[in-house]
ROSE-532493 format. One line per field, with one value per residue: x, y, z of N, C-alpha, C in turn; residue in one letter. Coordinates in Angstrom, 3 decimals. Atoms other than C-alpha are relative to their C-alpha. Layout:
n_X: X / ... $
n_Y: Y / ... $
n_Z: Z / ... $
ca_X: X / ... $
ca_Y: Y / ... $
ca_Z: Z / ... $
c_X: X / ... $
c_Y: Y / ... $
c_Z: Z / ... $
type: A / ... $
//
This chain:
n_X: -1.035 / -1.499 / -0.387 / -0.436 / -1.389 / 0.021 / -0.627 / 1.172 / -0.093 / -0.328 / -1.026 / -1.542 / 0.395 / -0.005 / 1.174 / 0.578 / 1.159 / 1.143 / 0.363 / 0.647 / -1.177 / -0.986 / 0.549 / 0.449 / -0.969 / -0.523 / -0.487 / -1.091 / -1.632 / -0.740 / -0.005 / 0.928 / -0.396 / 1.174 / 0.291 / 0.396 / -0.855 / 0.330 / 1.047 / -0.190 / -0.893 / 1.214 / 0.931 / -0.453 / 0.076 / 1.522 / 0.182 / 1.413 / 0.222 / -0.971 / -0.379 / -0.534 / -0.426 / -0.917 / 0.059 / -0.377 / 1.077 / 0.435 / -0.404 / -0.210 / 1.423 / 0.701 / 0.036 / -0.089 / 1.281 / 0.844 / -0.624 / -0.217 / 1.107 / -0.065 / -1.002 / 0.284 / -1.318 / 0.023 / -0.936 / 0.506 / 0.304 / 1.510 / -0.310 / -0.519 / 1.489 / 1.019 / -0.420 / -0.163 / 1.605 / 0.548 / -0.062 / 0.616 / 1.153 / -0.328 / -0.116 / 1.348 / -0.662 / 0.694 / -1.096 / 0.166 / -0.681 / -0.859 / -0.860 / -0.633 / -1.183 / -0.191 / 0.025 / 1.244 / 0.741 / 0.388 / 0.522 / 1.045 / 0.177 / -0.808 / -1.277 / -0.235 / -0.808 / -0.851 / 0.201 / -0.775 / -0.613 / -0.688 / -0.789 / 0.582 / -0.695 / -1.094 / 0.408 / -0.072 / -1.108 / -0.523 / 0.355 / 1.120 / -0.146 / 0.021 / 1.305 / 0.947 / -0.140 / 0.408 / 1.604 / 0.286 / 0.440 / 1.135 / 0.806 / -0.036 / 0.585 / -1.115 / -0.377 / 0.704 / -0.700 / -0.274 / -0.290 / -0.894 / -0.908 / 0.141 / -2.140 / -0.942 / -0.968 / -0.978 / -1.031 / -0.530 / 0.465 / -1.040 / 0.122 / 1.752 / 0.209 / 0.004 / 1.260 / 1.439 / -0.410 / 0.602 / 1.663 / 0.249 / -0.624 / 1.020 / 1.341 / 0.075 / -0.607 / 1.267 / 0.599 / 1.717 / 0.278 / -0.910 / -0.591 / -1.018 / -1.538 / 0.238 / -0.058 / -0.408 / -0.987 / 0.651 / 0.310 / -1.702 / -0.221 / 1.085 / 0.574 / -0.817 / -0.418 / -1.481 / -0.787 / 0.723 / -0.579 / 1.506 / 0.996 / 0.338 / 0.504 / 1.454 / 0.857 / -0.257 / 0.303 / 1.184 / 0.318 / -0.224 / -1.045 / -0.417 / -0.066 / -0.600 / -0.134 / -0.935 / -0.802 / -0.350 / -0.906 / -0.491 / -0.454 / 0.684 / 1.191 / 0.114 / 1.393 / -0.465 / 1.820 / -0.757 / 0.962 / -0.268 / -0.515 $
n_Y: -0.577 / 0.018 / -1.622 / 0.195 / 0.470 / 1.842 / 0.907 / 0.094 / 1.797 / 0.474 / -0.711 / 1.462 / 1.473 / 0.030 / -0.190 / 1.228 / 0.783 / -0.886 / 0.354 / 1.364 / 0.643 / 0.373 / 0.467 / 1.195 / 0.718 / -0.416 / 1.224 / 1.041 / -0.367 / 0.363 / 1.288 / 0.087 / 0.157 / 0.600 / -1.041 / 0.819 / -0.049 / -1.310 / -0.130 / 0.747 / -0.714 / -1.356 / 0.500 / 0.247 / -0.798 / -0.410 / -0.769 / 0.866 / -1.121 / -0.278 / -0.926 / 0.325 / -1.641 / 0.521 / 1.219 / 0.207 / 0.192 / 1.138 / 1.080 / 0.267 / -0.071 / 0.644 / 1.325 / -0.562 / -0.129 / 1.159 / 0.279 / -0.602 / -0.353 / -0.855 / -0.449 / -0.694 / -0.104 / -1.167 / -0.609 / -1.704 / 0.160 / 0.753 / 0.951 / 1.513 / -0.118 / 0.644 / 1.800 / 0.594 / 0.279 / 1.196 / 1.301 / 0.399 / 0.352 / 1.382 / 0.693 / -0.306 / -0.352 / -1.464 / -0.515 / -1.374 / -0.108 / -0.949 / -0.249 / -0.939 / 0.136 / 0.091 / -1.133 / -0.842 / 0.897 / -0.371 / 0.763 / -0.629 / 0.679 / 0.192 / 0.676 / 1.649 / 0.704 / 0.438 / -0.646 / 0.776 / -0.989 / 0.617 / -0.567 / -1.529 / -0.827 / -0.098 / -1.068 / -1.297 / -0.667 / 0.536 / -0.724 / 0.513 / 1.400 / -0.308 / -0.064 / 1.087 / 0.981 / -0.020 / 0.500 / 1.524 / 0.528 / -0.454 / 0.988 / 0.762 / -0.412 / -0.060 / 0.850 / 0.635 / 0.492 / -0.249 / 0.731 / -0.832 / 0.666 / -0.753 / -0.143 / -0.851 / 0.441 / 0.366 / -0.090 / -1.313 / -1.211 / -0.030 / 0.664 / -0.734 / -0.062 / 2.003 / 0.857 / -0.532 / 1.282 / 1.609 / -0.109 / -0.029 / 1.019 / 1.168 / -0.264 / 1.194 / -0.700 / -0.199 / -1.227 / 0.991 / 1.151 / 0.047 / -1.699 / 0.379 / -0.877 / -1.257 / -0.547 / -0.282 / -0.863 / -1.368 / -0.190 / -0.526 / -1.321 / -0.778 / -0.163 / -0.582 / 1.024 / -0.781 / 0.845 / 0.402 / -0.702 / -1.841 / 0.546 / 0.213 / -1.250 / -0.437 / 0.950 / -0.465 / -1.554 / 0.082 / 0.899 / 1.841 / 0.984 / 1.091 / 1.494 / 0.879 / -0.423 / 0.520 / 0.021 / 0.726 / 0.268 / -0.924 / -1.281 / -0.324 / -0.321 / -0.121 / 0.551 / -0.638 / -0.138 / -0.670 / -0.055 / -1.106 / -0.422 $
n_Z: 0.857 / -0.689 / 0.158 / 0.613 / 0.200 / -0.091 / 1.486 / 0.923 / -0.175 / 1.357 / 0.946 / 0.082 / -0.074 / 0.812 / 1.283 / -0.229 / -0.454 / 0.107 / 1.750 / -0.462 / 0.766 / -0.714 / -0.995 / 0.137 / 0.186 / -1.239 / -0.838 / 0.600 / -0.347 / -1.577 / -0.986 / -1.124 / -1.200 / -1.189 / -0.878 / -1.114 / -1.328 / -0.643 / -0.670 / -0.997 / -1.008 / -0.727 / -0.566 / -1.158 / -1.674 / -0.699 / 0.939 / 0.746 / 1.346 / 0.716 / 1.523 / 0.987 / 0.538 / 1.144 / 0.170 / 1.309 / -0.025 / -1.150 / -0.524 / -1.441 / -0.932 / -0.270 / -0.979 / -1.539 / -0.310 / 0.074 / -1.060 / -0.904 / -0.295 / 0.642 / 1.447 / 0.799 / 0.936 / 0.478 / 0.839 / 0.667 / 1.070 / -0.011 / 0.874 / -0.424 / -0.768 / 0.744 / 0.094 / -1.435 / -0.044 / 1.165 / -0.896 / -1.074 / 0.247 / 0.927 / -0.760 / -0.994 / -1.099 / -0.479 / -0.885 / -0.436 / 1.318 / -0.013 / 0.687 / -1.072 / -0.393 / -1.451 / -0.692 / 0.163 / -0.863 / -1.199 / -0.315 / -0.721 / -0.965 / -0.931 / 0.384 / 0.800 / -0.126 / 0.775 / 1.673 / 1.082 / 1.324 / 0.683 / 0.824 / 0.178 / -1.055 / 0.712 / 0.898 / -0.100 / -0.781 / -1.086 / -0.675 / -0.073 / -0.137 / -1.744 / -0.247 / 0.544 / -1.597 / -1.166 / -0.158 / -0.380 / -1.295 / -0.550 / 0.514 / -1.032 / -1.400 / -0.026 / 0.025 / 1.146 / 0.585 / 1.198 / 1.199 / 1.106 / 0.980 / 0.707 / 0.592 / -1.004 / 0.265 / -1.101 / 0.236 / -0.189 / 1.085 / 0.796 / 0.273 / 0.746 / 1.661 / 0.303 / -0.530 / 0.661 / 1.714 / -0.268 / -0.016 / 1.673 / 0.565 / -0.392 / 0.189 / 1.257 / 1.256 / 0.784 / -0.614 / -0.608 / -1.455 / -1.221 / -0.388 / 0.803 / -0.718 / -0.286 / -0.997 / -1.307 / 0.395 / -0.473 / -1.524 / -1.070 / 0.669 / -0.593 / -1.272 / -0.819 / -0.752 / -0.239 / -0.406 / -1.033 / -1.147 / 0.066 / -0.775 / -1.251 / -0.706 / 0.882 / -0.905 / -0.474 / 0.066 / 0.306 / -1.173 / 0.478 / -0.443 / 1.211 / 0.018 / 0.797 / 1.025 / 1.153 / 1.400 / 0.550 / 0.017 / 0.497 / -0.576 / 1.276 / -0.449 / -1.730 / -1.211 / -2.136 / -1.181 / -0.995 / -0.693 / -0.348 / -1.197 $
ca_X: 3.091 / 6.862 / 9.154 / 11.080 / 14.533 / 13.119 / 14.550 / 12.201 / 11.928 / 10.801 / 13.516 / 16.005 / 14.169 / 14.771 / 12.719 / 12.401 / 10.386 / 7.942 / 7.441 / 4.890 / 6.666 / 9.548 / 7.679 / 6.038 / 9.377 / 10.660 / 10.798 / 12.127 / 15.051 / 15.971 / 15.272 / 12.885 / 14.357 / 12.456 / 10.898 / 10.572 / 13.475 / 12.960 / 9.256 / 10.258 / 13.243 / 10.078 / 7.753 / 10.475 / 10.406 / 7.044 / 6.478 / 2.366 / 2.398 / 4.963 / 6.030 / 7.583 / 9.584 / 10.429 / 8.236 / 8.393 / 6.242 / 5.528 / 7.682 / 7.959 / 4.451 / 2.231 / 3.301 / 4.127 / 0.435 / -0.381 / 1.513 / 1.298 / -1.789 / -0.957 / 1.061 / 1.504 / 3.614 / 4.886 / 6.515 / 6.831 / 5.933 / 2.388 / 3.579 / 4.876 / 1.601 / -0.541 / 1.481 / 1.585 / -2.401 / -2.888 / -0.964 / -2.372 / -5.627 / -4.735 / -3.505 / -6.545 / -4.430 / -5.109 / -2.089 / -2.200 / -1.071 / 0.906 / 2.340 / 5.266 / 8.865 / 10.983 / 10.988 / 7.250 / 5.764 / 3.556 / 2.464 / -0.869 / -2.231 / -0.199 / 3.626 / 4.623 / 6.472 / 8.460 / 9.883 / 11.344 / 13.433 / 14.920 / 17.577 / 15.994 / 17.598 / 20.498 / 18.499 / 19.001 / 22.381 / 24.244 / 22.554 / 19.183 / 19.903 / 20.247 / 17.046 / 15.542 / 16.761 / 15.758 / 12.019 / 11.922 / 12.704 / 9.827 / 7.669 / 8.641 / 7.224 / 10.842 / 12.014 / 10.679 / 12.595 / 14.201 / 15.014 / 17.462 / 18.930 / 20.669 / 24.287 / 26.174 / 29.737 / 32.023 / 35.583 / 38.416 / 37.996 / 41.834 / 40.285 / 37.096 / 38.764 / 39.273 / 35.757 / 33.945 / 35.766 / 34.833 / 31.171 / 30.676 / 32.562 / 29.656 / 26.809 / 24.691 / 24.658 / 20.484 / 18.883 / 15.548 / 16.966 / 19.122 / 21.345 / 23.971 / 27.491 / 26.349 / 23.875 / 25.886 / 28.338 / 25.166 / 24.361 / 27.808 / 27.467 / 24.348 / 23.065 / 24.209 / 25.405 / 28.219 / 30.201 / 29.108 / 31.783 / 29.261 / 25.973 / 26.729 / 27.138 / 24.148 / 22.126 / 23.454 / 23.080 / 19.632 / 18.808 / 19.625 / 21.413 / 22.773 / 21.601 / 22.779 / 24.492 / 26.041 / 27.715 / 28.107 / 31.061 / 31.860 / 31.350 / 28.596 / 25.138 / 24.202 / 21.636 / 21.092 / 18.515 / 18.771 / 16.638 / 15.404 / 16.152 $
ca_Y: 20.649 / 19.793 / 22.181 / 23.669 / 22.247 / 18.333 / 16.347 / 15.491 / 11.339 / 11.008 / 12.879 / 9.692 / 6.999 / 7.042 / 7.587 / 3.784 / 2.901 / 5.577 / 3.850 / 1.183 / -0.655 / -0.927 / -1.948 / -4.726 / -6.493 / -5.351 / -8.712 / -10.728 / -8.333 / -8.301 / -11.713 / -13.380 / -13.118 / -15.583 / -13.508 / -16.649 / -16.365 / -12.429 / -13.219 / -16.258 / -13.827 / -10.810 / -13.549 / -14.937 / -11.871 / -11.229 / -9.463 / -9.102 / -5.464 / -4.604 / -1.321 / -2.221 / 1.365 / 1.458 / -1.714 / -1.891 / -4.404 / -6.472 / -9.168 / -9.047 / -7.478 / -9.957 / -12.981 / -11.047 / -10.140 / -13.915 / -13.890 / -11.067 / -9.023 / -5.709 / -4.742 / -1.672 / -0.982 / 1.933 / 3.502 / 7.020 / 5.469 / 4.771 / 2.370 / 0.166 / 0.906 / -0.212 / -3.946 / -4.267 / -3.818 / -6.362 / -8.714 / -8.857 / -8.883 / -11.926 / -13.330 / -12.462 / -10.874 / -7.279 / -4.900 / -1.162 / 0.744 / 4.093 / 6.523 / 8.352 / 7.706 / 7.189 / 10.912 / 11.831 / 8.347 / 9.541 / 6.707 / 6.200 / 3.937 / 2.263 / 1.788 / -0.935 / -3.931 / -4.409 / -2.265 / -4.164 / -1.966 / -4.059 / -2.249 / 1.177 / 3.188 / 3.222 / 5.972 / 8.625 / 10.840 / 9.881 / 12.843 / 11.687 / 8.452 / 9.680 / 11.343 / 8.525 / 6.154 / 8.339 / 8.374 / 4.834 / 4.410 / 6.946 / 4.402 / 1.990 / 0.824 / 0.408 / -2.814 / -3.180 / -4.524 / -3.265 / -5.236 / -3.750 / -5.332 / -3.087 / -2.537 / -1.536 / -1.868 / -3.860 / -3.524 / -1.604 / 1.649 / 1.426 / -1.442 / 0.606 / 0.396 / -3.734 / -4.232 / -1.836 / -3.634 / -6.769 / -5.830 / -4.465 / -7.050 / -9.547 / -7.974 / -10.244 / -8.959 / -9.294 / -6.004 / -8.049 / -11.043 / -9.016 / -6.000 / -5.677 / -3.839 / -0.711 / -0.742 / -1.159 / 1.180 / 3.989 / 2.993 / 3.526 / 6.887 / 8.214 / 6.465 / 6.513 / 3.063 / 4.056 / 2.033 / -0.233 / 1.907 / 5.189 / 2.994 / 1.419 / 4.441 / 6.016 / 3.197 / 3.676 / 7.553 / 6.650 / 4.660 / 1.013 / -1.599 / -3.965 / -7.927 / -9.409 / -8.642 / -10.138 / -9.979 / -10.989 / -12.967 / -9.752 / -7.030 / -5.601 / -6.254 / -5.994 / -7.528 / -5.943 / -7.027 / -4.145 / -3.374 / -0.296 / 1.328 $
ca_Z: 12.750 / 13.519 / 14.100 / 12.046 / 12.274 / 12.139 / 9.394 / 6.469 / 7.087 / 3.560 / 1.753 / 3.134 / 3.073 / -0.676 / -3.817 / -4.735 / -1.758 / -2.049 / -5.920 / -5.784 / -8.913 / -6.869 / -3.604 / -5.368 / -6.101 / -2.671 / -1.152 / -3.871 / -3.891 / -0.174 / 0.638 / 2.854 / 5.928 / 8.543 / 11.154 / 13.564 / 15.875 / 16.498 / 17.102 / 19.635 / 21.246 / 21.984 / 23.111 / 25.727 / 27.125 / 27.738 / 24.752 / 24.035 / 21.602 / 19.296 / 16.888 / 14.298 / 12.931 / 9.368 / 8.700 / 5.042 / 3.776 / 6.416 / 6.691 / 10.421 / 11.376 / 10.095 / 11.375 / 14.605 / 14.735 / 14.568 / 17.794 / 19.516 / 21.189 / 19.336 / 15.943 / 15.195 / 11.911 / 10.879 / 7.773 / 5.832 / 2.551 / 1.567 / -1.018 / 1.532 / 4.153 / 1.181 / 0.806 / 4.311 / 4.700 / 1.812 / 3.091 / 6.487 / 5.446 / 2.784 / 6.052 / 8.424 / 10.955 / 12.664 / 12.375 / 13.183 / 9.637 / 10.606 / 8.223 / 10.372 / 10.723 / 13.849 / 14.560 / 13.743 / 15.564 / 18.091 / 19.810 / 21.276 / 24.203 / 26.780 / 26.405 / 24.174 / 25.005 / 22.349 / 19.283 / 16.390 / 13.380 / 10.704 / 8.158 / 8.500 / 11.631 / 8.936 / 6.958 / 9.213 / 10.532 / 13.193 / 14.989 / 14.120 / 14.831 / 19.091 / 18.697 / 17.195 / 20.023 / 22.674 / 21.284 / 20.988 / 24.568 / 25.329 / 23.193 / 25.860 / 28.948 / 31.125 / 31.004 / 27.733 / 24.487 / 21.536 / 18.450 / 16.423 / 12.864 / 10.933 / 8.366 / 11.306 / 10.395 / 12.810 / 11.558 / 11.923 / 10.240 / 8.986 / 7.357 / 5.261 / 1.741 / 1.641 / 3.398 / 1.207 / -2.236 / -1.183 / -0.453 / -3.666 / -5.114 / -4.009 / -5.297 / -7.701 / -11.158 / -11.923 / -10.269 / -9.494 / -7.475 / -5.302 / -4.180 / -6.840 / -5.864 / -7.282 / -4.977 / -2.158 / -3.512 / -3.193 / -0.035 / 1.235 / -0.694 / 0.882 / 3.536 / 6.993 / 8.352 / 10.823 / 13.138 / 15.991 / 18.449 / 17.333 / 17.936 / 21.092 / 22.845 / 21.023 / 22.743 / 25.752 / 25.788 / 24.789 / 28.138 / 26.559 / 27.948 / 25.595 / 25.990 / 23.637 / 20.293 / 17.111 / 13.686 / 10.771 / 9.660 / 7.257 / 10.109 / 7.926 / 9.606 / 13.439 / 15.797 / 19.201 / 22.183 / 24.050 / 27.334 / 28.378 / 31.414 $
c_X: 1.372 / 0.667 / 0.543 / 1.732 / -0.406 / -0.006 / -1.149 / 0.200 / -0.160 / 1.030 / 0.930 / -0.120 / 0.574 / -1.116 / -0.477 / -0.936 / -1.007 / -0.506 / -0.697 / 0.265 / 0.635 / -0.437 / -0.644 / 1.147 / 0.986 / 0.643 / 1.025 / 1.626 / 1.078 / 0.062 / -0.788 / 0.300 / -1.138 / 0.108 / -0.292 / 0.668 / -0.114 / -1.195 / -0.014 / 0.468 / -1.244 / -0.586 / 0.813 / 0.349 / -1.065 / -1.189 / -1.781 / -0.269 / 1.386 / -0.345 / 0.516 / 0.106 / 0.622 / -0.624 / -0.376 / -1.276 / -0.550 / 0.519 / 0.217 / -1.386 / -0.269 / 0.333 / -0.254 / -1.512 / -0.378 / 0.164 / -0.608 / -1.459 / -0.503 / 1.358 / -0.209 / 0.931 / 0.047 / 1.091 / -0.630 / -0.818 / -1.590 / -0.186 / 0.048 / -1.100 / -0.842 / 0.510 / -0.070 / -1.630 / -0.418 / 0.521 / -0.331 / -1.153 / -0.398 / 0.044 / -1.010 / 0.789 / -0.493 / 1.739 / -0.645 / 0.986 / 0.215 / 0.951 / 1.268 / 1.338 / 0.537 / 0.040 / -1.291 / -0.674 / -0.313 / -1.004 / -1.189 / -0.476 / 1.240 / 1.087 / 0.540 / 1.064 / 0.951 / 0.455 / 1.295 / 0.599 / 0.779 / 0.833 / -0.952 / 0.262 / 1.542 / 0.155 / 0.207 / 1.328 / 0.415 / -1.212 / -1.402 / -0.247 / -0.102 / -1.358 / -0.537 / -0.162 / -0.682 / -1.778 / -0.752 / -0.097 / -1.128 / -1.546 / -0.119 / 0.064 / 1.762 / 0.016 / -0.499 / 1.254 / 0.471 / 0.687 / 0.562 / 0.740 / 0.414 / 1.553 / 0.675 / 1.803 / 1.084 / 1.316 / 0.625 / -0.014 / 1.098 / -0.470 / -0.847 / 0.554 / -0.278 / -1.313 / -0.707 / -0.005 / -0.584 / -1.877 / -0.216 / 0.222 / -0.930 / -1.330 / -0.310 / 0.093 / -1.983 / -0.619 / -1.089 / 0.120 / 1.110 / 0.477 / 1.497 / 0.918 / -0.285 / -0.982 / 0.008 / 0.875 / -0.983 / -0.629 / 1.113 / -0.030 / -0.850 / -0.897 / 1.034 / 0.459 / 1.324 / 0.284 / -0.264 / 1.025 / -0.777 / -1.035 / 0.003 / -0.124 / -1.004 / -1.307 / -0.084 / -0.415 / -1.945 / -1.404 / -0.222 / 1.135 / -0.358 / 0.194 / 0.850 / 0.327 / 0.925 / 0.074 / 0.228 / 1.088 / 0.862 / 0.031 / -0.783 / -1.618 / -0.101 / -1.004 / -0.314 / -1.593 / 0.632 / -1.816 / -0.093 / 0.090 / -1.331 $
c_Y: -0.250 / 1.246 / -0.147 / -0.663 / -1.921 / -0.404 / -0.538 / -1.744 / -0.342 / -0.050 / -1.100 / -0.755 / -0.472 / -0.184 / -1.355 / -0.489 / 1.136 / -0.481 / -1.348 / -1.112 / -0.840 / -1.310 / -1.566 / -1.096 / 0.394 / -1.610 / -0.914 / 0.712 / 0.585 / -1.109 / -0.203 / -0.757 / -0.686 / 0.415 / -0.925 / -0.079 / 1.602 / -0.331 / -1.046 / 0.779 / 1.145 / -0.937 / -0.383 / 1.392 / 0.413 / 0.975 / 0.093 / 1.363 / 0.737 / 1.298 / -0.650 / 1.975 / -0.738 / -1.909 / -0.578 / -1.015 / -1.422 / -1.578 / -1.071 / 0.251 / -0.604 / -0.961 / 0.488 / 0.261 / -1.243 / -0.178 / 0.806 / 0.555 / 1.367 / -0.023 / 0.927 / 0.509 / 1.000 / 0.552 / 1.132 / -0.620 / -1.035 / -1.031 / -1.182 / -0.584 / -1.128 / -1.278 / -0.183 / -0.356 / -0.919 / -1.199 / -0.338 / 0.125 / -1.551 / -1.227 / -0.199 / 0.401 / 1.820 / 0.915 / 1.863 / 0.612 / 1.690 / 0.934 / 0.905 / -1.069 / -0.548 / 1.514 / 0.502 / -1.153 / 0.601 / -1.409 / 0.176 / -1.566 / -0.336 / -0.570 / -1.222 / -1.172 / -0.122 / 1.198 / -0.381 / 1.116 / -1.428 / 0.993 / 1.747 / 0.930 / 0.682 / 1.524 / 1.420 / 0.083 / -0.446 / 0.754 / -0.189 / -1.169 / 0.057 / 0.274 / -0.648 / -1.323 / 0.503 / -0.156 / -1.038 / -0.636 / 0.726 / -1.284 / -1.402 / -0.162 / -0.279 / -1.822 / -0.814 / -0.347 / 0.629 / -1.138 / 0.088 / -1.130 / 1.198 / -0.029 / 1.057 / -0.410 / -0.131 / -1.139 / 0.842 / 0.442 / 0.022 / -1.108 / 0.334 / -0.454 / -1.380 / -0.263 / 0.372 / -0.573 / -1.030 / -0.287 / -0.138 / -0.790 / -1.533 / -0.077 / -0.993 / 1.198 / 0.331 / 0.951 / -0.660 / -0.721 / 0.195 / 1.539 / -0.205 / 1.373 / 1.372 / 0.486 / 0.323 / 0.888 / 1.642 / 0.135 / 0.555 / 1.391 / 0.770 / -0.541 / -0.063 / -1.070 / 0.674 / -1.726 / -0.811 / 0.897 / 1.275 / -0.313 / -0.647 / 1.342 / 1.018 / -1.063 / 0.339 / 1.509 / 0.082 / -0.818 / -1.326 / -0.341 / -1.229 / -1.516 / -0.653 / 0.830 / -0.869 / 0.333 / -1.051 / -0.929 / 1.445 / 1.392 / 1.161 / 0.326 / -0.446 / -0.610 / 0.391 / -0.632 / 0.947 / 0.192 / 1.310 / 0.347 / 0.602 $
c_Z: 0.627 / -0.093 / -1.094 / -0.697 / -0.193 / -1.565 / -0.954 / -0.033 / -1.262 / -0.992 / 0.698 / 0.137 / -1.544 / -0.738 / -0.504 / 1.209 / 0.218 / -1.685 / 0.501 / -0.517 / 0.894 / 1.449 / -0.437 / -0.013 / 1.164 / 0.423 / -0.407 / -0.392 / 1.148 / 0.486 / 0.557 / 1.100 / 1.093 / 1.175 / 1.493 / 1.162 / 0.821 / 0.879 / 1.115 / 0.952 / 0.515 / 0.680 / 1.334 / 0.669 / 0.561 / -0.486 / -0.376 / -0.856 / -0.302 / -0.786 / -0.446 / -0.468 / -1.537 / -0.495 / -1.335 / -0.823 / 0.597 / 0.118 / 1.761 / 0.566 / -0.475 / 0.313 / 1.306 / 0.560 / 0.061 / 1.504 / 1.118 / 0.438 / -1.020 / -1.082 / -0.519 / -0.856 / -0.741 / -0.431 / -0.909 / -1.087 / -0.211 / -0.987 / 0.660 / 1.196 / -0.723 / -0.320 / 0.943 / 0.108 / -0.853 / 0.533 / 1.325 / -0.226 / -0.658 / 1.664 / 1.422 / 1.456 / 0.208 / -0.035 / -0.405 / -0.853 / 1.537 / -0.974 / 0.833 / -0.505 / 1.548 / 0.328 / -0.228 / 0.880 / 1.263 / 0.658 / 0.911 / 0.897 / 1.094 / -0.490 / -0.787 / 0.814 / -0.544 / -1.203 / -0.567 / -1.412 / -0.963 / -1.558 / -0.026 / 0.720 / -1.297 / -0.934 / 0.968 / 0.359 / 1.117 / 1.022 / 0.460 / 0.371 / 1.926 / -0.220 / -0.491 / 1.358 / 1.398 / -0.418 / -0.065 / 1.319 / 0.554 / -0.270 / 1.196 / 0.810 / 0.535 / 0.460 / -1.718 / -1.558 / -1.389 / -0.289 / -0.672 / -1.381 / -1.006 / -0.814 / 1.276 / -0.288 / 1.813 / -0.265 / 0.398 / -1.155 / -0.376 / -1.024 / -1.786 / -1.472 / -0.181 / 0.085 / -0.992 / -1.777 / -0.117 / 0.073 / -1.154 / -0.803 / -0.202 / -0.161 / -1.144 / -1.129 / -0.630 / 1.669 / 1.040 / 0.684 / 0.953 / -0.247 / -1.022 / 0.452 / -0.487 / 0.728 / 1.281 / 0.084 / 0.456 / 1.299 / 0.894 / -0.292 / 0.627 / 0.881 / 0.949 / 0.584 / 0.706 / 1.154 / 1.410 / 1.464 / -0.462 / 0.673 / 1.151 / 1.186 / -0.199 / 1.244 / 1.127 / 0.780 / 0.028 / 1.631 / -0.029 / 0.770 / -0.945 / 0.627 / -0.559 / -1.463 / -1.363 / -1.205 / -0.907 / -0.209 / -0.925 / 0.780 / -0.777 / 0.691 / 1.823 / 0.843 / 1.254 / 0.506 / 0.843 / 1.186 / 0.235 / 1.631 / 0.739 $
type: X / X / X / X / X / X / X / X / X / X / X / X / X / X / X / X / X / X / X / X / X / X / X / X / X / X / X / X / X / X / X / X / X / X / X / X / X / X / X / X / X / X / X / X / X / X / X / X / X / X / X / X / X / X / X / X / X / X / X / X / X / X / X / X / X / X / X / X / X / X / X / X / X / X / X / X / X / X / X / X / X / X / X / X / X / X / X / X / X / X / X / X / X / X / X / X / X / X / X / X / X / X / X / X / X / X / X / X / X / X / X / X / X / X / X / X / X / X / X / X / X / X / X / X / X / X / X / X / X / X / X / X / X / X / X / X / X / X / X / X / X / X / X / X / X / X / X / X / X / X / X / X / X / X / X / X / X / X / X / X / X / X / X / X / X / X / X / X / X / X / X / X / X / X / X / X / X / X / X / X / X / X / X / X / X / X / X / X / X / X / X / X / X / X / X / X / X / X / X / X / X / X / X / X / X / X / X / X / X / X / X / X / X / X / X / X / X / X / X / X / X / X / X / X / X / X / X / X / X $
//
């Protein structure tokens, strides 16, 4: 039983990916981001079992399972559980289903090597967002790797009205083959992307040290290798 002050992980993931509808047409309206340079960057470090937090429907764990020794992937929504298990089965790969969040993941066996997040740290509070980091580094053995991709904005904040026009401004217009400006307009509205001078020290605070990191050309989405301590 959690206590009672811990944040409800479902209630902000949003109501679309708990819809299986939705989930089915998941991919073709995010993109299919190729998961080959992440899963190269874990392997050069020595990477042989991965989490995956927030792993949606498996774009990153199953290949990563082709790779790695362990995969275990884990998100609130049993919508996105149940595509993930289909497609790694389709693909004859082994991954380790999980329903939990980053604040309910109780991990089990020996320390992981690696833990990969892609656009989903974004969903919680700043506040939740520390305690989310620090239980990720518990998840990991120490020297072990986080993965981070996420809308981290890196502009100046005198800047926010121009950047956030322009976003919106760039959305496509058909719902189905993409993210259209309204809704990046409700993401800006209710989730929590904040500012890479918030999240580095978050990291940090968290017992990360920051490898490597980059940006978009719009200052928009984030990449971190961070190590743990």
């Amino acid at each position: 039983m959690p206590p009672t002050w811990m944040l409800d992980e479902t209630a902000h993931a949003g109501p679309e990916h708990l819809d299986p509808a939705f989930v089915a047409g998941f991919d073709r309206k995010q993109g299919y981001p190729d998961p080959v340079s992440d899963i190269e960057l874990l392997a050069s470090h020595g990477v042989r079992s991965v989490v995956d937090l927030g792993a949606g429907t498996g774009q990153f764990a199953v290949p990563a399972a082709a790779r790695f020794d362990r995969v275990v992937a884990v998100d609130v929504s049993p919508a996105m559980l149940a595509y993930l298990g289909s497609r790694a089965a389709a693909a004859g790969v082994t991954v380790e289903l999980v329903q939990a969040g980053f604040l309910g993941y109780a991990h089990s066996g020996p320390p992981a090597d690696a833990v990969y997040t892609r656009h989903a740290l974004h969903q919680l509070p700043d506040f939740w967002k520390v305690v989310a980091l620090h239980r990720i580094a518990r998840v990991l053995r120490p020297g072990g790797v986080l993965r981070l991709r996420d809308l981290v904005y890196d502009f100046p904040s005198s800047t926010t009205e121009q950047v956030m026009d322009g976003w919106v401004a760039g959305g496509v217009d058909d719902p189905a083959q993409g993210y259209t400006g309204a809704d990046y307009a409700e993401h800006v509205r209710t989730e929590h992307s904040t500012f890479r001078w918030l999240l580095e020290p978050m990291l940090d605070h968290a017992g990360f040290d920051i490898a490597d990191v980059s940006y978009d050309d719009g200052g928009l989405f984030g990449a971190y290798t961070c190590i743990r301590r």
